[in-house]
N, C-alpha and C positions, 0 to 999 in steps of 0.2 A: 504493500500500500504506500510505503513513503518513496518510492521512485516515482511513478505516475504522476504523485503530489509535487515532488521537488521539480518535474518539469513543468508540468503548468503553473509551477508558480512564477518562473523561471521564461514563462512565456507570456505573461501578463504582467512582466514589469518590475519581479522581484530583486532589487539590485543586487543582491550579498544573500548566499546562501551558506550552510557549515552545515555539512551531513556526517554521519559519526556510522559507519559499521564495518565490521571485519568480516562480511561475508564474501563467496565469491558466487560470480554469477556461472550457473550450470546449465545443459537442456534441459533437465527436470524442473527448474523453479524458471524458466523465461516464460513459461506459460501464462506466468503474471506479473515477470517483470519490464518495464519500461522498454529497455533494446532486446536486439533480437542475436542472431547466432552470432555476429560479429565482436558482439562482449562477452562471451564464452572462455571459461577461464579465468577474467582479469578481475580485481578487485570491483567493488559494485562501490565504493565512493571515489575510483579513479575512473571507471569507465563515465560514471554521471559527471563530472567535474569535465573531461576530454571534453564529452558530448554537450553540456549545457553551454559553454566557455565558445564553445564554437557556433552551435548553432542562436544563441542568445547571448550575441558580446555585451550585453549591457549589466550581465550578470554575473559576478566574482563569486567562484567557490572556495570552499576550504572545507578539502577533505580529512577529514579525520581516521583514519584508522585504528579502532579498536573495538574490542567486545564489553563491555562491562559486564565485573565478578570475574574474568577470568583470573586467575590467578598466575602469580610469577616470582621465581626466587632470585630473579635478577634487579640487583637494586639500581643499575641502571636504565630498566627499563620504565616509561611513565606508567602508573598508575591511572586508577579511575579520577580519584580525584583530578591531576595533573592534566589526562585530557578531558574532562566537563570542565574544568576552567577554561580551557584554549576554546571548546565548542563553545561555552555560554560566552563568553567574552562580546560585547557591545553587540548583544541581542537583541531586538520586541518581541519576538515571540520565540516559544518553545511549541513543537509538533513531536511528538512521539509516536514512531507506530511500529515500534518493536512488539506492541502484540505480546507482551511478558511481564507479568503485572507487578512483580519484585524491581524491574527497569522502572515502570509510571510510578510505583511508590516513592522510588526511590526520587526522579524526576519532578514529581509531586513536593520534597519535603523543598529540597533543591532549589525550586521554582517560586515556592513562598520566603524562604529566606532571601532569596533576591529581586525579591518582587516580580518576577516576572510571570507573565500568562502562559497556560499551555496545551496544548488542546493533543487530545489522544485519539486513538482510533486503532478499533480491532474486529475480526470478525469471527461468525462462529466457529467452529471447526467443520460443521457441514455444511456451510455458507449458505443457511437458509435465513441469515443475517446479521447487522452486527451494529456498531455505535461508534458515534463521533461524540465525544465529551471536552468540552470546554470548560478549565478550571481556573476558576478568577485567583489569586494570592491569598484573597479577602473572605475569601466562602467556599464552595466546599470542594475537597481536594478528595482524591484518589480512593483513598482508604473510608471519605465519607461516601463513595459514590460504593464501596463494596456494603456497605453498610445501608445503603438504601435500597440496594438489590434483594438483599439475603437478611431474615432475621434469627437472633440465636436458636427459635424452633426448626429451623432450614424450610419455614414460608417465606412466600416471595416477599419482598419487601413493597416498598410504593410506588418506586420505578421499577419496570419488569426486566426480566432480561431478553436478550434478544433470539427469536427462536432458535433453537439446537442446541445452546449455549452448552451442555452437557452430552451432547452427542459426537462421539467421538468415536464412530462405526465407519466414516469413511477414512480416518487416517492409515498411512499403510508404515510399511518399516521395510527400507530395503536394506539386502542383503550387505553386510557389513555397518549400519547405520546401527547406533545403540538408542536411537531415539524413532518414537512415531513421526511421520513426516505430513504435514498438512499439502492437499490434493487441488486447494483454490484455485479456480483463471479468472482472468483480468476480467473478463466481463460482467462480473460480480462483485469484485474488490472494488473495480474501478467505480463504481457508487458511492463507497464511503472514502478514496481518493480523491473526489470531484466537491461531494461535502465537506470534507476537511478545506481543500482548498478556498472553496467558498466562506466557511466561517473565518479562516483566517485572513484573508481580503477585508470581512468584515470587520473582525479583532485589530486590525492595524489603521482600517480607514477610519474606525467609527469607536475609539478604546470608552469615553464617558457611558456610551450605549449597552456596554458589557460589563458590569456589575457584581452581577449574579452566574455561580456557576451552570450551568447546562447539559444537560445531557439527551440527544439526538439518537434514537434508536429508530434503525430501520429491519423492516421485516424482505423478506424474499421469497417467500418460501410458505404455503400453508399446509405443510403435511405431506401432499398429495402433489402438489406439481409447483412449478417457479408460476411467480405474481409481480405485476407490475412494482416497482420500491412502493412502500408502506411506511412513512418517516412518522414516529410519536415525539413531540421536545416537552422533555420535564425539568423544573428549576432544581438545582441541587443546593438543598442551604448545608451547613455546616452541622455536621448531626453532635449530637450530645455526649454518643460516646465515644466520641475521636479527641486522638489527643490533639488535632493542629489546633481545637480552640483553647488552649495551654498556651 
């Protein structure tokens, strides 16, 4: 989801962009990312930087390479801390779409202590649909939005989740991967790509307008066959038993 994003953002005007991932782009995952077999291989914040830089000169990148949490016994190597500083460095916004909810916590606390806004996005794992969430500094962050989903009897909470959100029958695991691998294409992600981009257009042109944090759930999906996008927006206040209001 954050390639799609970083171009069109990148094609609408966005001067300075700072993308942060140590993946690499494969056949398996071009099915829903940005370029196609020509970035096969190469890192996926040096091929978007090559490709954005050229075909949208008006837009400086800074790629970032690394994973957060990996770890390393080389004390020459940067840490997390060390590259989120370099990445947040003279930001307005923060976009998260690692899709990894230990990353948005983390990004979450990160983003209130430096005041800055940040809007996330993920999708289901059997992409019957997923959520753009906008989190003001001021109101409710990450860990309040898990908290409005889910309550400690495991009922839904007041915002729903977005369908499948627990369905995890089409993940597969190939042969040498020690992990399940998610199966999504662009024609489904690129939805909450295209939202995300839009609220953050909106978050930069219009910041007195965004207040309150947000939360943007889209459906895809009713069971039985694919359905036109289905977008719910619920305000996210600051829940009571989060610590950001500490």
């Amino acid at each position: 989801m954050g390639s799609p994003a970083a171009v069109e953002l990148a094609r609408n005007g966005c001067t300075s962009l700072h993308l942060m991932d140590d993946d690499v782009v494969e056949p398996g995952n071009a099915i829903r990312w940005e370029l196609g077999a020509s970035s096969w291989g190469t890192k996926k914040t040096d091929t978007l930087k090559r490709f954005i830089e050229r075909e949208y000169p008006w837009t400086s990148v800074l790629a970032v390479p690394h994973r957060i949490g990996l770890p390393t016994c080389d004390p020459h190597t940067p840490g997390d801390t060390d590259r989120l500083n370099e990445l947040l460095d003279s930001v307005d916004l923060v976009v998260d779409a690692s899709a990894a909810p230990g990353v948005t916590y983390l990004l979450g606390d990160i983003c209130r202590e430096r005041g800055l806004p940040l809007i996330s996005v993920f999708a289901s794992p059997n992409l019957h649909g997923g959520a753009v969430v906008f989190h003001h500094p001021e109101s409710g962050c990450p860990v309040c939005r898990a908290h409005a989903n889910e309550t400690p009897e495991g009922k839904s909470g007041h915002i729903p989740y977005p369908n499948g959100m627990n369905d995890e029958s089409t993940l597969v695991q190939p042969p040498g991967c020690s992990e399940l691998t998610f199966t999504g294409a662009s024609f489904d992600l690129k939805e909450l790509s295209l939202e995300t981009v839009r609220m953050a257009v909106d978050v930069v042109s219009s910041p007195d307008e965004w207040t309150v944090s947000e939360v943007r759930t889209v459906n895809l999906h009713n069971g039985k066959r694919r359905v036109p996008p289905n977008w719910r927006i619920d305000p996210l206040d600051r829940h009571p038993d989060c610590g950001c209001r500490s």
